[in-house]
Short mmCIF file of the C-alpha atoms (twelve columns), coordinates in Angstrom:
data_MODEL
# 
_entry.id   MODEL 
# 
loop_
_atom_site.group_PDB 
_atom_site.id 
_atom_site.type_symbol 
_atom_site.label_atom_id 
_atom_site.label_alt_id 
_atom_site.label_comp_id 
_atom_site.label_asym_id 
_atom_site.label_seq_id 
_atom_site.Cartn_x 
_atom_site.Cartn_y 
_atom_site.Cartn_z 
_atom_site.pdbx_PDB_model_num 
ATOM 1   C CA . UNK A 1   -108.920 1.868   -28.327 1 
ATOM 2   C CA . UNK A 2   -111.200 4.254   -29.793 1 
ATOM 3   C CA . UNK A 3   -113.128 3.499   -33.408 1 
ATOM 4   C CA . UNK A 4   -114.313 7.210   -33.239 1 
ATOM 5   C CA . UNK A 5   -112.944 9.056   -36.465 1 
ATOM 6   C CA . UNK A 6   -113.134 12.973  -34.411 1 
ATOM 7   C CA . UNK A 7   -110.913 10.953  -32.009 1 
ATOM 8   C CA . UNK A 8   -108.459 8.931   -33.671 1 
ATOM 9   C CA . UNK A 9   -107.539 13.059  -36.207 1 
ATOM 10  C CA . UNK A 10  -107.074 14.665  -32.679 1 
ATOM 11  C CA . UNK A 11  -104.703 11.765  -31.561 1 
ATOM 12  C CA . UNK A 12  -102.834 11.958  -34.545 1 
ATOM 13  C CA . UNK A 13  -102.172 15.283  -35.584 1 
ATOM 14  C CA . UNK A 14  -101.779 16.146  -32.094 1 
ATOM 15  C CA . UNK A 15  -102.725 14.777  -28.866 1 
ATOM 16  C CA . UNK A 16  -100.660 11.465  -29.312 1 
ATOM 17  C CA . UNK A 17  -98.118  12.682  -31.873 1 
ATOM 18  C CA . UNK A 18  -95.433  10.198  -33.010 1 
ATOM 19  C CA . UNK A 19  -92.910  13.208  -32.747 1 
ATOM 20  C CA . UNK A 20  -94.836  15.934  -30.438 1 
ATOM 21  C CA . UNK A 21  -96.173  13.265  -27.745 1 
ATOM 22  C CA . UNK A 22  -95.348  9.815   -27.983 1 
ATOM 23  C CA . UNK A 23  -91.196  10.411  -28.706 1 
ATOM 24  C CA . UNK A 24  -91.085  7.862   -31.268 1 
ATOM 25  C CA . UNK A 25  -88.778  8.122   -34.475 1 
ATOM 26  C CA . UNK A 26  -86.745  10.758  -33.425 1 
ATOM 27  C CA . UNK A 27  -84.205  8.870   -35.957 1 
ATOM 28  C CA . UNK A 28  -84.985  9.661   -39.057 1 
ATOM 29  C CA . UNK A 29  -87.151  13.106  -37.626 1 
ATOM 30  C CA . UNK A 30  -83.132  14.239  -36.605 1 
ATOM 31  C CA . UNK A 31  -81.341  12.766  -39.956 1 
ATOM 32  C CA . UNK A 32  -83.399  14.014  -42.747 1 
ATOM 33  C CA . UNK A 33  -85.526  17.290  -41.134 1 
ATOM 34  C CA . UNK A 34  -82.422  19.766  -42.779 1 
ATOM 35  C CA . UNK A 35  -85.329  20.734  -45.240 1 
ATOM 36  C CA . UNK A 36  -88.891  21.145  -44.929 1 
ATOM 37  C CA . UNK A 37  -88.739  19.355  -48.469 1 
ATOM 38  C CA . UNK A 38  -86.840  16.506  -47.091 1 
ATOM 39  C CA . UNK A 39  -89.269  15.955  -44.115 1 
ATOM 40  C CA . UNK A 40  -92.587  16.370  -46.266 1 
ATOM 41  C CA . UNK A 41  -91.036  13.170  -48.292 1 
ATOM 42  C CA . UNK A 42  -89.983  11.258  -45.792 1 
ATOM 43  C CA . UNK A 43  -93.619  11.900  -43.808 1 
ATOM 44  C CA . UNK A 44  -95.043  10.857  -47.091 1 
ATOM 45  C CA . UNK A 45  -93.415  8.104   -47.696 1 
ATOM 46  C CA . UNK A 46  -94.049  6.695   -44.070 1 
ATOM 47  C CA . UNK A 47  -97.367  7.525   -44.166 1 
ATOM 48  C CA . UNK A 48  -97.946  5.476   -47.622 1 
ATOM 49  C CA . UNK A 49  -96.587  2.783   -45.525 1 
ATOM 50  C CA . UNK A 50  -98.598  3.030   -42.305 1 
ATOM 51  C CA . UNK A 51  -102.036 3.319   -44.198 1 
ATOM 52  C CA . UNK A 52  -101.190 0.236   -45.923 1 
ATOM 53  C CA . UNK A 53  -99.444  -1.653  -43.348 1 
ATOM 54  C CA . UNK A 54  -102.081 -1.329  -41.111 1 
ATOM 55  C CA . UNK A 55  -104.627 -2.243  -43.790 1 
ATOM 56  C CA . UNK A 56  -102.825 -5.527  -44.170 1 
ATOM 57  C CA . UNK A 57  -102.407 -6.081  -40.564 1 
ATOM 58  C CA . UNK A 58  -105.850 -5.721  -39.986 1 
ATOM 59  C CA . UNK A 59  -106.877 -7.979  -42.634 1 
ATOM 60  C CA . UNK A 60  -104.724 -11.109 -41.345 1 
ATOM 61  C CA . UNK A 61  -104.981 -10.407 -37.578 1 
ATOM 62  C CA . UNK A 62  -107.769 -13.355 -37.133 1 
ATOM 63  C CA . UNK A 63  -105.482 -15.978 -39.435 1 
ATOM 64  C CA . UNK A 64  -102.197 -14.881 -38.578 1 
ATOM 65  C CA . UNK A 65  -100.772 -17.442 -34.701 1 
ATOM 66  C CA . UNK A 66  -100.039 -14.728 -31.808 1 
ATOM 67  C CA . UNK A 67  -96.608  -16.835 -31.822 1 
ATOM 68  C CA . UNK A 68  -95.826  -15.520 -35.140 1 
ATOM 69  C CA . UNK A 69  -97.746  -12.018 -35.038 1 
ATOM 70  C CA . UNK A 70  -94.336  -9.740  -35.154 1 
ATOM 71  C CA . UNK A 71  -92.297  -12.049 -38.047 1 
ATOM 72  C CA . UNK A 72  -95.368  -11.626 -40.114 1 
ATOM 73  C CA . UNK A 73  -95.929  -8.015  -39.972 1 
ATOM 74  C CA . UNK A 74  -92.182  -7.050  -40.169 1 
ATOM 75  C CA . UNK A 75  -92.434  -9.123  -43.011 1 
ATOM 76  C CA . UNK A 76  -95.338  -6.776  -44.499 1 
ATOM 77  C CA . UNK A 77  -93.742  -3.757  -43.517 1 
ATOM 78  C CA . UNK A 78  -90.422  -4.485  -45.291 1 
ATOM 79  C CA . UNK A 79  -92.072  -5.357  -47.959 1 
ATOM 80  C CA . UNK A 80  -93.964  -1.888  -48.463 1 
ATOM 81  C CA . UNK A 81  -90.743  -0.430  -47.484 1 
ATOM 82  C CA . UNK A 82  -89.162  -2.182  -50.181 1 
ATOM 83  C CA . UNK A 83  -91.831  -1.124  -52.980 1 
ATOM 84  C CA . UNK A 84  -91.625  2.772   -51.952 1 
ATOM 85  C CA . UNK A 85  -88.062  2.651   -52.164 1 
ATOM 86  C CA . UNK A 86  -88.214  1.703   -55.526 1 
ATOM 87  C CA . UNK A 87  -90.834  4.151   -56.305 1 
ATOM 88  C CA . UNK A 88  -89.040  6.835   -54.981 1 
ATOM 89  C CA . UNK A 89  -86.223  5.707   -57.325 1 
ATOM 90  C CA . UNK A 90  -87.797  5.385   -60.123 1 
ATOM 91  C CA . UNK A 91  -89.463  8.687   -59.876 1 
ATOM 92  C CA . UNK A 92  -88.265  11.116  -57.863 1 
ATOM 93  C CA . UNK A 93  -84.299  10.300  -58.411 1 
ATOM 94  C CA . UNK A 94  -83.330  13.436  -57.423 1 
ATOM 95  C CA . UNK A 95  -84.945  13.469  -53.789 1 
ATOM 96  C CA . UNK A 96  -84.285  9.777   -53.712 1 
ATOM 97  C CA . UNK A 97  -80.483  10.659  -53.811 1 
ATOM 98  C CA . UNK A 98  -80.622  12.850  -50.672 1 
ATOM 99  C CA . UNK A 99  -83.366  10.356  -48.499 1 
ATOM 100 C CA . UNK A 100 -82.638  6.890   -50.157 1 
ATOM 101 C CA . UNK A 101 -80.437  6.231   -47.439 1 
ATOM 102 C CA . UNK A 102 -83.069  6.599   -44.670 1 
ATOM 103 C CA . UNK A 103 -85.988  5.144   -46.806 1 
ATOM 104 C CA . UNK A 104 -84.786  1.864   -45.888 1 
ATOM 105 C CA . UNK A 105 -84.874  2.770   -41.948 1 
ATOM 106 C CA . UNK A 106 -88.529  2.933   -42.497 1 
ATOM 107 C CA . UNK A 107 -88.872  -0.837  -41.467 1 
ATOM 108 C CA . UNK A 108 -87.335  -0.753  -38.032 1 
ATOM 109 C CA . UNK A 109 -89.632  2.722   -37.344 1 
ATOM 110 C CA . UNK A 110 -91.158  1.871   -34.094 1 
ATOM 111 C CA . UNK A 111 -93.681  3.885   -34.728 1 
ATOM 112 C CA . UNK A 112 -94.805  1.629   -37.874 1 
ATOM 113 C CA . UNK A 113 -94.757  -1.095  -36.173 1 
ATOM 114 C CA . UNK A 114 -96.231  0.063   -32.366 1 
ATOM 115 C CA . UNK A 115 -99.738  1.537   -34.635 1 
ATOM 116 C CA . UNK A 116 -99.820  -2.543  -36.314 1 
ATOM 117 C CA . UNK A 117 -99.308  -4.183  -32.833 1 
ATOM 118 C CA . UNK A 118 -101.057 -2.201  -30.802 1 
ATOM 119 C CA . UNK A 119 -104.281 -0.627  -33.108 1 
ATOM 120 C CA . UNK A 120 -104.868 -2.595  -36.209 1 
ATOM 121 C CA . UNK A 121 -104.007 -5.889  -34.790 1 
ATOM 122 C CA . UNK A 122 -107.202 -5.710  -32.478 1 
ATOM 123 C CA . UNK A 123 -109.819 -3.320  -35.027 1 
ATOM 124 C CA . UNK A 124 -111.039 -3.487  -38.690 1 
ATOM 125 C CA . UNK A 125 -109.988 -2.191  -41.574 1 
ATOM 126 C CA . UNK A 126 -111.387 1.416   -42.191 1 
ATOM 127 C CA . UNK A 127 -110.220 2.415   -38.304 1 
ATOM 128 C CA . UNK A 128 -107.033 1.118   -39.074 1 
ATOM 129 C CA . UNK A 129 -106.623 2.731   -42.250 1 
ATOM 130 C CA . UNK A 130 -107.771 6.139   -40.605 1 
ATOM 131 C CA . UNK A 131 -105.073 5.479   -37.427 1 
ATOM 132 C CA . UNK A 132 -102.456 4.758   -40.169 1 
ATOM 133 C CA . UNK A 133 -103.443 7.743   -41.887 1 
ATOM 134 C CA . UNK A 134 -104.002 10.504  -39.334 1 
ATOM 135 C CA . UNK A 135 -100.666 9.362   -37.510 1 
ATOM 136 C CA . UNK A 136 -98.835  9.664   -40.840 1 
ATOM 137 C CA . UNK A 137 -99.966  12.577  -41.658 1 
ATOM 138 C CA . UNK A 138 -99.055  14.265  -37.466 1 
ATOM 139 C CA . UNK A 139 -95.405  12.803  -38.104 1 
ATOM 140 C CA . UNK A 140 -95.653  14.259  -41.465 1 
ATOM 141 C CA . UNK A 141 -96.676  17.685  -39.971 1 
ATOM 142 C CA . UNK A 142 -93.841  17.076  -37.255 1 
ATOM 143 C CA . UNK A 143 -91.770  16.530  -39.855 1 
ATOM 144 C CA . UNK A 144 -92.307  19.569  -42.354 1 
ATOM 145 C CA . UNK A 145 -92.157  22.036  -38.981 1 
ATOM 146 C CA . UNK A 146 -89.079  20.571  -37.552 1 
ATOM 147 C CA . UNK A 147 -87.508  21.242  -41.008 1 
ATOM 148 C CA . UNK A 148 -89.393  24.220  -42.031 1 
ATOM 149 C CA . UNK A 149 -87.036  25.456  -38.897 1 
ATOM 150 C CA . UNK A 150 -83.958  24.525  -39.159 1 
ATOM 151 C CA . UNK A 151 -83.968  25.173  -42.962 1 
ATOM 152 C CA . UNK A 152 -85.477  29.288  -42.380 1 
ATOM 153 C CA . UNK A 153 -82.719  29.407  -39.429 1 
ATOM 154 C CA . UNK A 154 -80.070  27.126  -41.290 1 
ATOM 155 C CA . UNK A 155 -80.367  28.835  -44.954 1 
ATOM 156 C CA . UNK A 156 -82.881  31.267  -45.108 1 
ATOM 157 C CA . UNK A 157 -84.884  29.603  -47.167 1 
ATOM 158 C CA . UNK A 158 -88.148  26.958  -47.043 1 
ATOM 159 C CA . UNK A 159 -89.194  24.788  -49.014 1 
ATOM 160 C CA . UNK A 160 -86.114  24.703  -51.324 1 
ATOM 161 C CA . UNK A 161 -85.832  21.853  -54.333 1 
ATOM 162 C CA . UNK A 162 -89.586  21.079  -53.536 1 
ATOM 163 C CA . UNK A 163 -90.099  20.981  -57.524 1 
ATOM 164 C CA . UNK A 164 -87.865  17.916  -57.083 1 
ATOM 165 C CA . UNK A 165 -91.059  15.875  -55.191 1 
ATOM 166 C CA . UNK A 166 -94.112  17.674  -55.695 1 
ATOM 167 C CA . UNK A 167 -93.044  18.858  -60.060 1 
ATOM 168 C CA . UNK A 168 -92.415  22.284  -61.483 1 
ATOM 169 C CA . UNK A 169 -95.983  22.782  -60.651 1 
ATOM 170 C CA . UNK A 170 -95.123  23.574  -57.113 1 
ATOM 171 C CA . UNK A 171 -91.638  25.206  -57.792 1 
ATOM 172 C CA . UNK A 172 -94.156  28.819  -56.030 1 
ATOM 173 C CA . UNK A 173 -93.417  26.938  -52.573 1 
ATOM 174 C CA . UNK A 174 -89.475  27.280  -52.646 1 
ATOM 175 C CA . UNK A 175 -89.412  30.885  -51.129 1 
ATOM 176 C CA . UNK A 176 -86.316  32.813  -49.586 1 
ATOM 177 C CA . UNK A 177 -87.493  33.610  -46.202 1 
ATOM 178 C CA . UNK A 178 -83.837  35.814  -45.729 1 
ATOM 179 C CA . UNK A 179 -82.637  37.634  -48.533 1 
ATOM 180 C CA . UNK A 180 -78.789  37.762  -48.669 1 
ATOM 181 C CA . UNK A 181 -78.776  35.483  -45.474 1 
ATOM 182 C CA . UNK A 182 -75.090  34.021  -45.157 1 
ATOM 183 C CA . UNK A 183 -76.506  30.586  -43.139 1 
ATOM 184 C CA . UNK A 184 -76.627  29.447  -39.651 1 
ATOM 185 C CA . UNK A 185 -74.408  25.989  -39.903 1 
ATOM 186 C CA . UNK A 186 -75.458  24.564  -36.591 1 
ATOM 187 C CA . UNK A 187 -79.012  24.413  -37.664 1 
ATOM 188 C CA . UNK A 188 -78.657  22.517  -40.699 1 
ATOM 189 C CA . UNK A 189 -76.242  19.588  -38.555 1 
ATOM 190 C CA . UNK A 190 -77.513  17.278  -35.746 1 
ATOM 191 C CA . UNK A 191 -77.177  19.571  -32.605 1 
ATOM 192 C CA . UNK A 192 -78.976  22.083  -34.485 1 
ATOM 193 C CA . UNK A 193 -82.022  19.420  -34.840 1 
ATOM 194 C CA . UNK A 194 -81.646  18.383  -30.788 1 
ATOM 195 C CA . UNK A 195 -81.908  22.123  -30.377 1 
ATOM 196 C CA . UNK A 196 -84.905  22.902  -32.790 1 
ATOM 197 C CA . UNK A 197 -87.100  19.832  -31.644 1 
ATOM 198 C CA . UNK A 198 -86.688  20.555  -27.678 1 
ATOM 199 C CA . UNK A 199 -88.193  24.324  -28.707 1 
ATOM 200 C CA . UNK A 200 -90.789  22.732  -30.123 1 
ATOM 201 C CA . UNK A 201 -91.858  20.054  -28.082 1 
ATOM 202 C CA . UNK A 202 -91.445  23.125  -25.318 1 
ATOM 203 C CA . UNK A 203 -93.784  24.858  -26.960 1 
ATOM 204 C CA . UNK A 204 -96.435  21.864  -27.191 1 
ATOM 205 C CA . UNK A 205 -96.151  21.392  -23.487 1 
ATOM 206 C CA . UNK A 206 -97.287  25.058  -22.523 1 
ATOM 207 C CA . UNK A 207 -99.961  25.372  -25.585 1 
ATOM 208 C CA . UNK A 208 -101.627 21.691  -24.188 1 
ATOM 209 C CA . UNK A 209 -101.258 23.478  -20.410 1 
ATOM 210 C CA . UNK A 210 -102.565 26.512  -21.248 1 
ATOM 211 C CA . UNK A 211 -105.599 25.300  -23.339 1 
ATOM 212 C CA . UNK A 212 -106.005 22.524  -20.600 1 
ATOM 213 C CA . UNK A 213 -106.819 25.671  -17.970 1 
ATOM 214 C CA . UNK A 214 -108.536 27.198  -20.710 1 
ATOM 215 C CA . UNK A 215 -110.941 24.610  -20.119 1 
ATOM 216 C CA . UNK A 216 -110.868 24.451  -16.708 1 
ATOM 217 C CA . UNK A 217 -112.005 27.749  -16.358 1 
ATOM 218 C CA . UNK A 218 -114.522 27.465  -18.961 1 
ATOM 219 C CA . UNK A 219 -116.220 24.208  -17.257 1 
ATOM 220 C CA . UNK A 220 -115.937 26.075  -13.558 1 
ATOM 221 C CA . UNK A 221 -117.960 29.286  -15.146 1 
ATOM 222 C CA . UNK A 222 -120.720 27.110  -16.312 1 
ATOM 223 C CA . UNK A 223 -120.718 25.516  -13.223 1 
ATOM 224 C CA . UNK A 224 -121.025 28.637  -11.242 1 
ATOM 225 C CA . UNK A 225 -123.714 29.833  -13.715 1 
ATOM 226 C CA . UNK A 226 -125.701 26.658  -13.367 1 
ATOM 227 C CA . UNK A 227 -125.646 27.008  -9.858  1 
ATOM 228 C CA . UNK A 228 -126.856 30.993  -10.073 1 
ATOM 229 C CA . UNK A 229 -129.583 29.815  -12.200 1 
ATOM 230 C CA . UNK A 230 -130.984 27.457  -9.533  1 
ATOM 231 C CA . UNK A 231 -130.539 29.136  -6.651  1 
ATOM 232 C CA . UNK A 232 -132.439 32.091  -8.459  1 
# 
């Protein structure tokens, strides 16, 4: 797998998103995405746990037996789990109430585990901790746009309560998209999420096929002026 930094930002923010692309933790993306607010902590919260875990990973792979490779980082990874949990607890209560129950779901994210197995297990540390990183901050991103949907559709507003995990500082980002808006229930419950996220993986497919031809057609042109310029 690639060490290049340019390479391992464009796979995680986009080209092989946990959400967009690769399909992975559509679990918790479904259960807590009612708010843009509830997905930016849970992204955050699995992202503090993906840098790390796959700093730790990456430090043990040469001492830790094949044999006993999965025990050991579940073991690492529930451990983290454990530790943000209580964070979250101890300091933002108030979100903690509403996600608490899906913190702990953390540990069996596939996604968590798949980036320790299959990246940091076989590099070193700083292009594991940029992999863990840039692939918590894409689920992140899926995350805060999955909810940022269903809550504008499902309540007319985004962002709401996000003084509850970011402080009064940042009380400017709860806006109210829909003045006098009476709600959209379906949004806010599961079906509404099934609906929202096949829009928007939809909408990745024809943006990737339409900047694909994009560069078709760009490549062909120089081609066509390369060959001008020789023949001339």
């Amino acid at each position: 797998m690639s060490t290049d930094y340019k390479t391992l930002t464009r796979d995680g923010l986009w080209d092989n998103n946990v959400v967009f692309a690769q399909g992975l933790a559509l679990c918790p993306t479904l259960a807590v995405t009612s708010t843009a607010t509830n997905g930016l902590g849970m992204g955050l919260a699995t992202t503090a746990v993906l840098v790390v875990s796959n700093l730790l990973v990456s430090s043990v792979r040469n001492i830790v037996s094949p044999a006993v490779r999965i025990p050991v980082y579940i073991v690492l990874i529930a451990t983290l789990v454990t530790l943000v949990d209580m964070a979250l607890n101890a300091w933002v209560h108030e979100l903690y109430k509403v996600l608490g129950l899906f913190i702990a779901l953390i540990v069996v994210n596939c996604a968590i585990l798949g980036r320790a197995e299959s990246y940091a297990s076989k590099n070193s540390l700083i292009p594991s901790m940029v992999d863990g990183l840039m692939m918590g901050l894409g689920f992140t991103l899926a995350l805060v746009i999955l909810g940022g949907v269903r809550e504008v559709l499902g309540s007319g507003t985004l962002f709401a309560s996000a003084s509850l995990l970011l402080g009064k500082a940042f009380s400017f980002m709860e806006l109210t998209i829909i003045p006098g808006y009476k709600g959209f229930l379906l949004m806010i419950l599961p079906p509404g999420g099934f609906m929202a996220l096949g829009f928007l993986l939809a909408g990745k497919r024809i943006l990737d096929k339409r900047t694909a031809e994009a560069r078709e057609r760009k490549a062909k042109h120089a081609a066509e002026q390369a060959l001008a310029g020789d023949a001339a």
